[in-house]
N, C-alpha and C positions, 0 to 999 in steps of 0.2 A: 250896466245892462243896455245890448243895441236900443233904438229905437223899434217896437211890435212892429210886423212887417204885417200889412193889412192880408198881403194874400197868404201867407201862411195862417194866421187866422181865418179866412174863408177856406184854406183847405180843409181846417180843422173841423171847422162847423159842416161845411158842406159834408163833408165824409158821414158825418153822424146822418144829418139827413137822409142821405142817400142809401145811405145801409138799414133805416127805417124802412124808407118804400119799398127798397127790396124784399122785405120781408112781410108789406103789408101789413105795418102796424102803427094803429093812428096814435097821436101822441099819448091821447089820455090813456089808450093801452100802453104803449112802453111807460110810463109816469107810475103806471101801479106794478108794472113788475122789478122798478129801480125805486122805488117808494120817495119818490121826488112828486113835486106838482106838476101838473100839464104845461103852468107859464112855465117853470124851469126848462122843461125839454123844448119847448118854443122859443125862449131866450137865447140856448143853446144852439138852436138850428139857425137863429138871427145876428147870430153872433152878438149879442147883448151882454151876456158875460159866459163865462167857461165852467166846465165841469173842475173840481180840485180832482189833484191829480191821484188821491185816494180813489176817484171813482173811474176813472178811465178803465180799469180795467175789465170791471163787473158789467160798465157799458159795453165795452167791444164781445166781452163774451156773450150779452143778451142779446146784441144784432150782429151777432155772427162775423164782425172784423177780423180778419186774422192776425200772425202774430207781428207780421213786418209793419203794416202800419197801426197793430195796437204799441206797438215800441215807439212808433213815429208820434203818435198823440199822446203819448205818456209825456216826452220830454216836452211838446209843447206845453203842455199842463205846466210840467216845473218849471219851466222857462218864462210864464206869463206868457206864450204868443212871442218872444224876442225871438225866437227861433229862426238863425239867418239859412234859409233854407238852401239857397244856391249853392252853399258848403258843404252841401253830401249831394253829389251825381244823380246816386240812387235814388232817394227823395226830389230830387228834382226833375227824376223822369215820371217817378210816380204824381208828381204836381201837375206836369204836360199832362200825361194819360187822366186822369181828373177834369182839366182843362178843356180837353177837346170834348168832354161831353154836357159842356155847360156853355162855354164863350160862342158869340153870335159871329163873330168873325174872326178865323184864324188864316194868317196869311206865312207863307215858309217857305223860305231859301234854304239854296242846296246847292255847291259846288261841284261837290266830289260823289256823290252817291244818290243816288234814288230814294228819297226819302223815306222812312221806317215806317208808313204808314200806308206806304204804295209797296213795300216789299213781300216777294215770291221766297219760301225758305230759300229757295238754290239760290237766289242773290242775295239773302241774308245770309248764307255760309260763305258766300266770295267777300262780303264786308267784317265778319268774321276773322278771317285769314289775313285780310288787309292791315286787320288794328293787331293781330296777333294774341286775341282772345284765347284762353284755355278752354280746354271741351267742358269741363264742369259752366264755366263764366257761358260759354257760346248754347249750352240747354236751357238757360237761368234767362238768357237774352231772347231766345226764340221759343220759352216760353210765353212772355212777357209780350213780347211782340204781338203774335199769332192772338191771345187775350185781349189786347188793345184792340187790336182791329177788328176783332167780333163786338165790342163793346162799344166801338164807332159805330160798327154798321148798326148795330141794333139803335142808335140813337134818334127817338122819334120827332123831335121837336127842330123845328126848323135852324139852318145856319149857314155857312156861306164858308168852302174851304180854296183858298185862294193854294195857289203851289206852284215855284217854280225852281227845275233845278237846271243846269247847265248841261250843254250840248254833249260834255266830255263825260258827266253821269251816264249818258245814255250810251255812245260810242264804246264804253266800255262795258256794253252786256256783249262782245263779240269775244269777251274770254269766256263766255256760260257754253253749255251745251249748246247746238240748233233748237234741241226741243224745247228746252229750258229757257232760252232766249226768247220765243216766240213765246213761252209761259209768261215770262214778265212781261214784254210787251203786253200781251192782252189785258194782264192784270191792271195793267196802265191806263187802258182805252176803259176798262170795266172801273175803275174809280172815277174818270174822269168824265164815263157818263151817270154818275150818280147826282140825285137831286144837288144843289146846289155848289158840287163840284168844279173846278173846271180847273186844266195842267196845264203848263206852258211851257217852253224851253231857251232860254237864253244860251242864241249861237252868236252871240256880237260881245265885243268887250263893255264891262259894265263897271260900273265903282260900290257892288251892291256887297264886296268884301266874302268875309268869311261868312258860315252858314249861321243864320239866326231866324226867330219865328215869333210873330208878332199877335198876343190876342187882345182880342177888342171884347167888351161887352157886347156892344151894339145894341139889340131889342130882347135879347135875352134877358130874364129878372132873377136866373140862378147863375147869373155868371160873378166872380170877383173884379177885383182891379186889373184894370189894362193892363200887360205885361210886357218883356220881350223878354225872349228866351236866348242864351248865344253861348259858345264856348268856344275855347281850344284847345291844345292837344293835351294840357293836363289839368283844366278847370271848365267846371259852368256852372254858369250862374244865371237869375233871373233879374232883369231889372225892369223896377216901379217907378223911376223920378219920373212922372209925366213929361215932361220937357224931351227925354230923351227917348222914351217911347213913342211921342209924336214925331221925332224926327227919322227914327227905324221906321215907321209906320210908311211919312210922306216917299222914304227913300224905297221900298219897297212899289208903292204904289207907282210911283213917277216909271221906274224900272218895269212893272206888270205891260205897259203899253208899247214896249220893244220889243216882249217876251215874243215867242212865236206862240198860237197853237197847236198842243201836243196833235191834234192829229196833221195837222200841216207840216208837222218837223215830221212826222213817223211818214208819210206820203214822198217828201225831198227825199229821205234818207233810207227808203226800203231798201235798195240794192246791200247797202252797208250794212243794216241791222235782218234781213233776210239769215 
């Protein structure tokens, strides 16, 4: 059996958490409607030890989980927490999305695309097209999306979202509409003046590679372990060795100070992106 992967286990836990407050129920209430004790449901949100995988179910049905991630903590349950989660995409998007509403500092590169977090549907339907997504896969995806980013924005507790994508992301909103193009633009300027926010654009050659995203704890006390997030064209994965997180992290930051300011690249480059 792998080694427990610590953040798959804070996904686990955090999830049950967070699906309590949703619903406004303090533990000693969910404790009597799963006829466990208070420390259990406390243990459980501290990750002290786990639900057996008998109960997973009765729990997601009583805080309201639905079924894609009551499947996802069912196998954690049978798994012990071994659960290598970078092995299924899907789960590893649903790990990011989790992610960004907890980690104090999230920093993200981006080569080829405007990242999913800054996207206008009309340039999520040209990324779409680009990977040659099916219309079932491309409704499932921009569901997904469109829900993430309501769930960032509603996130009240302070954080810090670092972002940078490359010049060529941006030059290529000149295949959208005029209207559409000028929709993401703003959409850009409207994340990038949001508290803690701020976008930048790398037009200089860099060594910062393919796209990957870096989250930190920081000052947060719901956040899990450090991570970095990365993939290619037919794998991603998430990685925890500290060593190598620290070194995605430095290389990021070293690179932030080359980046330009997204409004200083959108002021060069109006005639283009116009």
């Amino acid at each position: 059996m792998p080694v427990p992967s610590s953040l798959t286990e804070w996904n686990a836990s955090t999830r049950f958490r967070d699906a309590r407050l949703r619903r406004n129920v303090s533990q000693a209430g969910l404790s009597r409607e799963l006829n466990v004790s208070p420390a259990t449901i406390a243990n459980w949100e501290k990750n002290r030890s786990k639900p057996h995988s008998s109960q997973v179910e009765k729990i997601c049905d009583v805080l309201g989980i639905g079924k894609e991630i009551k499947a996802f903590l069912y196998r954690i349950a049978v798994d012990g927490g071994s659960r290598n989660i970078e092995l299924t995409p899907r789960e590893n998007a649903l790990c990011l999305a989790l992610a960004e509403l907890h980690y104090g500092s999230i920093w993200k590169w981006e080569p080829l695309f405007v990242p999913g977090i800054a996207q206008t549907r009309a340039y999520n339907k040209l990324v779409q097209q680009a990977e040659g997504t099916s219309d079932i896969e491309a409704q499932f995806d921009e569901r997904f999306k469109e829900e993430r980013k309501r769930e960032l924005a509603r996130r009240s507790t302070p954080y810090r979202m670092s972002v940078i994508c490359s010049d060529l992301a941006l030059l290529h909103l000149k295949v959208l509409e005029a209207e559409e193009r000028r929709e993401q633009v703003e959409y850009l300027r409207e994340c990038n003046a949001r508290e803690g926010w701020e976008l930048r654009v790398m037009a200089t050659p860099s060594n910062l590679g393919g796209p990957f995203s870096v989250y930190v704890p920081d000052a947060s006390p719901t956040a899990g372990p450090p991570f970095v997030y990365t993939q290619i064209h037919d794998l991603s994965w998430c990685i925890e060795e500290l060593g190598r997180v620290r070194a995605y992290h430095e290389r990021i930051k070293k690179n932030w100070k080359r980046a330009t300011p997204l409004e200083e690249f959108l002021d060069a480059e109006r005639d283009r992106l116009a």
